[in-house]
ROTOR-769107 format. One record per residue (C-alpha): residue number from 1; chain; x, y, z. Coordinates in nm, 2 decimals, padded with zeros to 4 digits. Example, Ala and Ser with C-alpha at 12.3 -4.5 7.8 and 13.67 -1.06 7.14 Angstrom:
 resi chain   east  north     up
    1     A  01.23 -00.45  00.78
    2     A  01.37 -00.11  00.71
END
This chain:
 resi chain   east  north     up
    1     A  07.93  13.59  09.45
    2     A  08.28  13.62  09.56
    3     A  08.59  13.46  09.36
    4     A  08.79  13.15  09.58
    5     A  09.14  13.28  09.70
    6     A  09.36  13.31  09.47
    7     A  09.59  13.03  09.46
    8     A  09.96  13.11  09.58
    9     A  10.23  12.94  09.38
   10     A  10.36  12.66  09.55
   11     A  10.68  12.48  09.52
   12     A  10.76  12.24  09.25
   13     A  10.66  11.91  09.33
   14     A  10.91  11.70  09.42
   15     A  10.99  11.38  09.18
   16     A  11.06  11.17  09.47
   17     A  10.78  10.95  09.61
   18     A  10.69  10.98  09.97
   19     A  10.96  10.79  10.20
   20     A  10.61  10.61  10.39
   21     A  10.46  10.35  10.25
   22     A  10.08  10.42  10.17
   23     A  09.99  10.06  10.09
   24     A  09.69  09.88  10.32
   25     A  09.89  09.75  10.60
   26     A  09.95  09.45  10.72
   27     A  09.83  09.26  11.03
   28     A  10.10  09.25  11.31
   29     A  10.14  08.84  11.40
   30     A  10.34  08.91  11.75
   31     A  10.15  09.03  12.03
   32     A  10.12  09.38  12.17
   33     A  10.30  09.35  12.56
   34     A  09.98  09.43  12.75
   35     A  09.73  09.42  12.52
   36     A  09.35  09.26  12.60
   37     A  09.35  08.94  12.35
   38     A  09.05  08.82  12.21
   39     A  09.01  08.49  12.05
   40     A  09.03  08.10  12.05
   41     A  09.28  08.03  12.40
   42     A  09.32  08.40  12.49
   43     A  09.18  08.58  12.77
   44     A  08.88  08.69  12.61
   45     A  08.65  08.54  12.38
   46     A  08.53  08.78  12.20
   47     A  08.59  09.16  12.14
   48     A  08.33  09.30  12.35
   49     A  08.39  09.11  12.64
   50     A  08.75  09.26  12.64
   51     A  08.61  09.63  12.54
   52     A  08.38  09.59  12.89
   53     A  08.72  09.47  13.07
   54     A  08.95  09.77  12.91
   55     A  09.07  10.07  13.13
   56     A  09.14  10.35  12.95
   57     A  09.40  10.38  12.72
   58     A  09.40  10.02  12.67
   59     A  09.51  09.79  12.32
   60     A  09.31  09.52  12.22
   61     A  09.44  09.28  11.99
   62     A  09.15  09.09  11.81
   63     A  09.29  08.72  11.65
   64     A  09.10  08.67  11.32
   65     A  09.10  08.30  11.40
   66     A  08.79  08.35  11.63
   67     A  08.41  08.37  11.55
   68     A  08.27  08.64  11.65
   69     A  07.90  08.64  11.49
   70     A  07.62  08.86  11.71
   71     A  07.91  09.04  11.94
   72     A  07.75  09.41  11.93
   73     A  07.79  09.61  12.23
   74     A  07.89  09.99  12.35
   75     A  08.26  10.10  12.41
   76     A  08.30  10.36  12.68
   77     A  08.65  10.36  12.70
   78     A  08.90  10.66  12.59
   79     A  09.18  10.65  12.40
   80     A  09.18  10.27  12.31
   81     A  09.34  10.12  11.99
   82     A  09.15  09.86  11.88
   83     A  09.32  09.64  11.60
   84     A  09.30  09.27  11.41
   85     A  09.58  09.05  11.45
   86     A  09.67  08.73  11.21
   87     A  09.46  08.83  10.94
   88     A  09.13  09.06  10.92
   89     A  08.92  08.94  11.18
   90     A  08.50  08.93  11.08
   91     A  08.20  09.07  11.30
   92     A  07.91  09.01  11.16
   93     A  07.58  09.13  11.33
   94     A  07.40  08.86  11.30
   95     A  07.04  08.98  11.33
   96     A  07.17  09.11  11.67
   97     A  07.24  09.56  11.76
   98     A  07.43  09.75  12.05
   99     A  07.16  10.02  12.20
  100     A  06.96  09.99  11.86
  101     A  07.25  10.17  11.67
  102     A  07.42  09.92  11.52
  103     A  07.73  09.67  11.57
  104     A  08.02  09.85  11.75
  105     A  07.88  10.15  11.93
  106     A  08.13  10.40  12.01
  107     A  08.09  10.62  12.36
  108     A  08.42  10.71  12.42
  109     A  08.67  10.96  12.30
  110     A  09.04  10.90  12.07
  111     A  08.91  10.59  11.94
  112     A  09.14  10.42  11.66
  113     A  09.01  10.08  11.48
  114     A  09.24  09.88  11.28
  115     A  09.21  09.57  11.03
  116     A  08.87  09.48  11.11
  117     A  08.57  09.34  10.90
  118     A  08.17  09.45  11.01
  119     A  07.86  09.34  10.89
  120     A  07.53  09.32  10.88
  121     A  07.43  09.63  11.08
  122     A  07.03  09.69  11.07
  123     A  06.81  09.87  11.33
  124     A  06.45  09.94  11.37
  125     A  06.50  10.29  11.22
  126     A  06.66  10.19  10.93
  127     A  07.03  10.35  11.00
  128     A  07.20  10.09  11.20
  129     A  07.54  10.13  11.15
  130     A  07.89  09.88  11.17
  131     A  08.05  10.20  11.35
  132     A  07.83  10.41  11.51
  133     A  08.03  10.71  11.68
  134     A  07.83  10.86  11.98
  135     A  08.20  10.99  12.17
  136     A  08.46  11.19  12.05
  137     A  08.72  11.21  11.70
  138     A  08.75  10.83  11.59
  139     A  09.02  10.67  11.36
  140     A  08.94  10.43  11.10
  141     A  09.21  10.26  10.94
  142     A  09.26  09.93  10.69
  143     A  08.90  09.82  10.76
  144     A  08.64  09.69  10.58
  145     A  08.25  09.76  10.63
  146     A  07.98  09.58  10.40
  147     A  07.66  09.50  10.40
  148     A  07.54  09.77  10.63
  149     A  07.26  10.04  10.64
  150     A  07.53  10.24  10.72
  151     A  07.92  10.22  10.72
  152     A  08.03  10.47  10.99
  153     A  07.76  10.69  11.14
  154     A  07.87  10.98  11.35
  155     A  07.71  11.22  11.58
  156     A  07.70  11.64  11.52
  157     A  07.89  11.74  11.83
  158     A  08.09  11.96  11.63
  159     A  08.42  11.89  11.78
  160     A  08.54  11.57  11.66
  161     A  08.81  11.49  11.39
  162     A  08.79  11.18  11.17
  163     A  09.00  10.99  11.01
  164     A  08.95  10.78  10.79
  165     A  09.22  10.56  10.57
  166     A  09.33  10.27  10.36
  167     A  08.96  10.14  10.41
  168     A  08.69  09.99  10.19
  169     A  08.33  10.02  10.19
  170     A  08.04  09.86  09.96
  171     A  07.68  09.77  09.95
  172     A  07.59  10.01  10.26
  173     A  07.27  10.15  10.29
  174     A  06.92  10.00  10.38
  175     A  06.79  10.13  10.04
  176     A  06.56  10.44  10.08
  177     A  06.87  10.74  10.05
  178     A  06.90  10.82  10.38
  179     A  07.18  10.58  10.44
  180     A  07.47  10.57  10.32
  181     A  07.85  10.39  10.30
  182     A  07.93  10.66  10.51
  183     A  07.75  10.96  10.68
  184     A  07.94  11.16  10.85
  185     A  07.78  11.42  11.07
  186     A  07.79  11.80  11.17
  187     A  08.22  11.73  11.31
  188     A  08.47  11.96  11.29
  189     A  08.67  11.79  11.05
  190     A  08.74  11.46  10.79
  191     A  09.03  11.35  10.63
  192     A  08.96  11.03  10.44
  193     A  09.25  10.94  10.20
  194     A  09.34  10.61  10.04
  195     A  08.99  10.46  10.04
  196     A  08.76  10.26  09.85
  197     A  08.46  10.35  09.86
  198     A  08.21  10.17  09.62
  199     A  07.82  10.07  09.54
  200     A  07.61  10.19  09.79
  201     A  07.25  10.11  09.79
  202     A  07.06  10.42  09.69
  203     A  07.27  10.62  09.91
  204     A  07.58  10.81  09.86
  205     A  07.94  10.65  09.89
  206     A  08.06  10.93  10.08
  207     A  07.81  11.19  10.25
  208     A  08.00  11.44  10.52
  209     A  07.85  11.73  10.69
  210     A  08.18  11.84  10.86
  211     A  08.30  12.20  10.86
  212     A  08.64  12.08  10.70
  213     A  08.64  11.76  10.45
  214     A  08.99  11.73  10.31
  215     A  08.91  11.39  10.06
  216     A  09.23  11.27  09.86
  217     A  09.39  11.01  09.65
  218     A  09.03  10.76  09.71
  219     A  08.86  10.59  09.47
  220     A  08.42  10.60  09.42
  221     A  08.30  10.33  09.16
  222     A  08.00  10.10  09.07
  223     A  08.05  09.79  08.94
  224     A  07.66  09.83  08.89
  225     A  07.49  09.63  09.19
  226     A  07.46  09.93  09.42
  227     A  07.29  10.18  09.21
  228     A  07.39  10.46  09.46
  229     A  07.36  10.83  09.42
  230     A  07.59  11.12  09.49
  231     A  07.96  10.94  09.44
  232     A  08.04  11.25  09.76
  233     A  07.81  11.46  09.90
  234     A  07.87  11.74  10.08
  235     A  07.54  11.93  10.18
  236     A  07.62  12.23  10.38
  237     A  07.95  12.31  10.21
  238     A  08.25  12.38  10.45
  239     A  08.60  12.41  10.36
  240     A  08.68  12.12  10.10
  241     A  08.98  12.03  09.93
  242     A  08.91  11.68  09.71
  243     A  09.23  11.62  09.56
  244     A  09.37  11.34  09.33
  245     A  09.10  11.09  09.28
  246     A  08.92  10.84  09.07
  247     A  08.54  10.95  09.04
  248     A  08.34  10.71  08.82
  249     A  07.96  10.71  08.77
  250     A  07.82  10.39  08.67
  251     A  07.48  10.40  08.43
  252     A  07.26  10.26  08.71
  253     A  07.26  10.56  08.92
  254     A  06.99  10.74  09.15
  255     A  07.13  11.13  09.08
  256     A  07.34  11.24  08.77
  257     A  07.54  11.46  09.00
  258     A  07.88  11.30  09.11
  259     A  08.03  11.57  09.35
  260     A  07.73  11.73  09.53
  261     A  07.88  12.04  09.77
  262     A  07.61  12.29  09.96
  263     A  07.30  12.12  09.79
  264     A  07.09  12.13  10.16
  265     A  07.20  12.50  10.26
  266     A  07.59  12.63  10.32
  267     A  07.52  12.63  10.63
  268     A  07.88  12.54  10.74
  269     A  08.10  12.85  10.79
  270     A  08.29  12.82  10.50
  271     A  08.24  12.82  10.17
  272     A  08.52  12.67  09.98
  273     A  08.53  12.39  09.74
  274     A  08.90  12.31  09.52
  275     A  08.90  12.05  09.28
  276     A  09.21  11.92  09.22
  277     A  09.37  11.64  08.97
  278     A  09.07  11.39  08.97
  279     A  08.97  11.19  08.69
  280     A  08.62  11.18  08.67
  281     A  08.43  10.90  08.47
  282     A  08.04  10.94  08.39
  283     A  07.94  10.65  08.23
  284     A  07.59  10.75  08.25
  285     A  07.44  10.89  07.94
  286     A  07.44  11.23  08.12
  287     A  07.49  11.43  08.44
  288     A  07.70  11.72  08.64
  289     A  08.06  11.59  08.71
  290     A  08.05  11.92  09.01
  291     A  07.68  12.05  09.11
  292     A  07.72  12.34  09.36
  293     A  07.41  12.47  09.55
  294     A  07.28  12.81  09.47
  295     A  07.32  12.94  09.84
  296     A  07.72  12.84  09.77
  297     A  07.86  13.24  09.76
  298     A  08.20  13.10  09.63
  299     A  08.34  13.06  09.31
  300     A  08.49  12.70  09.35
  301     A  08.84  12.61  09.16
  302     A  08.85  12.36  08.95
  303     A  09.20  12.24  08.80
  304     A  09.37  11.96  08.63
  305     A  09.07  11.71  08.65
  306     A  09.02  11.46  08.37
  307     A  08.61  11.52  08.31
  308     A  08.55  11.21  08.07
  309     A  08.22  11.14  07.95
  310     A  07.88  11.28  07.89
  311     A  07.77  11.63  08.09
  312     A  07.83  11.91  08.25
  313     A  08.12  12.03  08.43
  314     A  07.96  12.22  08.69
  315     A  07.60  12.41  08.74
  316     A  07.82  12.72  08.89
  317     A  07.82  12.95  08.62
  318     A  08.11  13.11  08.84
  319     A  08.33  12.88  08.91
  320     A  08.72  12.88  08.79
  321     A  08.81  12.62  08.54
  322     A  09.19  12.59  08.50
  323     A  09.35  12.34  08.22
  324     A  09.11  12.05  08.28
  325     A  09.02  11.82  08.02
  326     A  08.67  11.72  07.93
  327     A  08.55  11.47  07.66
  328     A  08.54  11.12  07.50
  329     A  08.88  11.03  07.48
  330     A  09.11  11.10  07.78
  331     A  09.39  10.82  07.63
  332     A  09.39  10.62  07.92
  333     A  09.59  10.30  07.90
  334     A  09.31  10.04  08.02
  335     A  08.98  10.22  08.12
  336     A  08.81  09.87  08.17
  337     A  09.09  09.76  08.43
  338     A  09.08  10.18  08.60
  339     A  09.44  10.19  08.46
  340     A  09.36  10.54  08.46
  341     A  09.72  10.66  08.35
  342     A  09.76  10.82  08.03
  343     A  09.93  10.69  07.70
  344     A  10.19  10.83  07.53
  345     A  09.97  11.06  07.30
  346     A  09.71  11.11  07.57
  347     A  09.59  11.46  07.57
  348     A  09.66  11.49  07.96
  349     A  09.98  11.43  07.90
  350     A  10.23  11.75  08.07
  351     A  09.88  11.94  08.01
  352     A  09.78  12.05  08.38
  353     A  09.91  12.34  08.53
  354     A  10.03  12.41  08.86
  355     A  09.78  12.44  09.14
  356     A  09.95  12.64  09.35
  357     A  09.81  12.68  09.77
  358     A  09.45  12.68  09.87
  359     A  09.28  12.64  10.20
  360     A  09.61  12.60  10.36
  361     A  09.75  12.34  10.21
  362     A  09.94  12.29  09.88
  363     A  09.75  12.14  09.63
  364     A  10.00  11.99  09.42
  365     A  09.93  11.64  09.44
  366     A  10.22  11.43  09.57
  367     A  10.04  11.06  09.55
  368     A  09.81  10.80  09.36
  369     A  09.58  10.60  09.46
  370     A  09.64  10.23  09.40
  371     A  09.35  09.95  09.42
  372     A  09.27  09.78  09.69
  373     A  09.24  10.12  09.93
  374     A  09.62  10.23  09.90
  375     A  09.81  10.41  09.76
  376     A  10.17  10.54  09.60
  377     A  10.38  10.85  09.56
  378     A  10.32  11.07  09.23
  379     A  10.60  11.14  09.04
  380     A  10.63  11.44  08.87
  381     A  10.87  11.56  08.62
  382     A  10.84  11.87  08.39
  383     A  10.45  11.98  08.38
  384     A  10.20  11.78  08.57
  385     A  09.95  11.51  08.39
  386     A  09.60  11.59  08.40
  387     A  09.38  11.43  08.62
  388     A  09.48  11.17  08.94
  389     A  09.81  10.98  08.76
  390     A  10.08  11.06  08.61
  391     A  10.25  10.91  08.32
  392     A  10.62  10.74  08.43
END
């Protein structure tokens, strides 16, 4: 088994927080000029009536004032920019699917959906998805799906780039493990950062095939109705960088692993897994915080994570374990309320060490993630906190 790349030392965090804003955004109240308006008086009644009248390139401004219960349909446009305006505005299936897929059936390519709400997705075959991505790279930003068999579903073209941000996602998945909050296919790459992804049913929270899966500063939690399984799955490993967040477990669970990376074959080119300033929380009575697959040929780098409750770290006899912490008693300041930073006599307190560069990218972590599915810079002064916050 070969050892991950060495780390390079990166620069000293900065103490300053980032200049933009990661907070969910707010919906814009003045129109876009020449943007297709759906709702009560506007051009179009309902979304998909204005996504079958769109030319390419095209901004659609949905007003949450309207109903829009049972609009499912394809959209074959490019590059549109589909957003909600005056509020979040709700689609709810209905008992009705586009193409038996799901709700909003995405054909075309440089797709970007803003402040929207789906439900309700179900399908013959069990995997109807609110977004189901047939084209090309989609964005996915200050959403929220519920209620679905799946979240987002994606195709395995191999090419397309997803992101995914400042987005929440619960209660997905028809029940039998095979769907999931989200399931992201065989794609060239995910970024999903600033999320909130929660209780899925039977499923996992987060399941991504991609060749590249860069997961940071998001939050996977049970409040116990969802009884899911893998809080992330990643089954045929790939380049992976999950960095700075909240992990939790609940009791009710249908796996004890949490982070699941190469357990269906690493069959993705890469093999690289870097586990950065995440506070785990198993509040099952055991479990594997980090189960790698035995075809995974790479040691995977583990650093700065808070590992608190029962189990194992990871199954990777291998794997590099830098100055995390792992126990009963993490000194948090309100675990009940995920105020996740530590107290004054916390043992993660100036206890991490630096994590230096891997897979590109410096893997110091510069942000926190802040409930609902946002987030804020990450101070740092003197030696970084263990885990995904740092004391002030």
């Amino acid at each position: 088994m070969s050892a991950a790349p060495a780390p390079a030392p990166a620069p000293a965090p900065s103490s300053t927080p980032p200049a933009t804003s990661t907070s969910t955004p707010t919906s814009p109240s003045s129109p876009t000029p020449g943007a297709l308006r759906v709702g009560p008086g506007q051009t179009y009644a309902t979304p998909c009536a204005a996504f079958a009248a769109a030319g390419d390139g095209a901004v659609i401004e949905i007003d949450a004032a309207g109903t829009y219960s049972g609009d499912v349909c394809g959209i074959a446009r490019n590059n549109l920019t589909i957003r909600g305006v005056n509020g979040r505005p709700r689609i709810d299936a209905a008992g009705r699917n586009a193409m038996g897929k799901g709700v909003w059936v995405v054909q075309g390519t440089n797709t970007t959906i803003e402040n929207v709400e789906i439900s309700g997705a179900k399908v013959a075959d069990r995997n109807g998805a609110a977004i189901r991505l047939d084209g090309k790279h989609l964005t996915l930003r200050g959403s929220y799906l519920h209620d679905n068999e799946n979240g987002i579903l994606t195709n395995n073209d191999g090419v397309s780039d997803i992101l995914v941000e400042q987005s929440e996602f619960a209660n997905n998945g028809y029940g039998d493990g095979y769907s999931h909050n989200l399931y992201i296919g065989h794609v060239a790459s995910l970024v999903f950062r600033y999320n909130y992804s929660h209780d899925a049913r039977v499923g996992h929270d987060l399941k991504s095939r991609a060749e590249s899966n860069t997961i940071t500063y998001n939050r996977f939690s049970s409040d116990g109705t969802g009884a899911p399984s893998y809080e992330i799955d990643l089954p045929n490993a790939g380049l992976a960088v999950v960095l700075g967040n909240v992990i939790q477990q609940p009791a009710n669970n249908q796996n004890p692993g949490m982070l699941s990376f190469g357990a269906e074959g690493a069959t993705n080119t890469r093999q690289e897994l870097y586990v950065v300033n995440n506070t785990f929380i198993n509040d099952a009575p055991s479990g594997t915080f980090i189960s790698v697959g035995s075809s995974v040929g790479t040691a995977v780098l583990v650093q700065n994570n808070v590992f608190a409750g029962a189990g194992a770290v990871t199954n990777q006899s291998s794997a590099i374990q830098r100055t995390n912490y792992q126990g009963m008693s993490p000194g948090f300041a309100d675990r009940a309320s995920y105020n996740l930073v530590p107290l004054p006599t916390s043992p993660l307190r100036n206890a991490g060490s630096a994590p230096g560069i891997g897979a590109g990218m410096s893997l110091a972590p510069t942000a926190e993630y802040r409930h609902v599915a946002g987030g804020a810079g990450r101070a740092v002064s003197g030696p970084i906190d263990i885990g995904a916050y740092e004391a002030q």
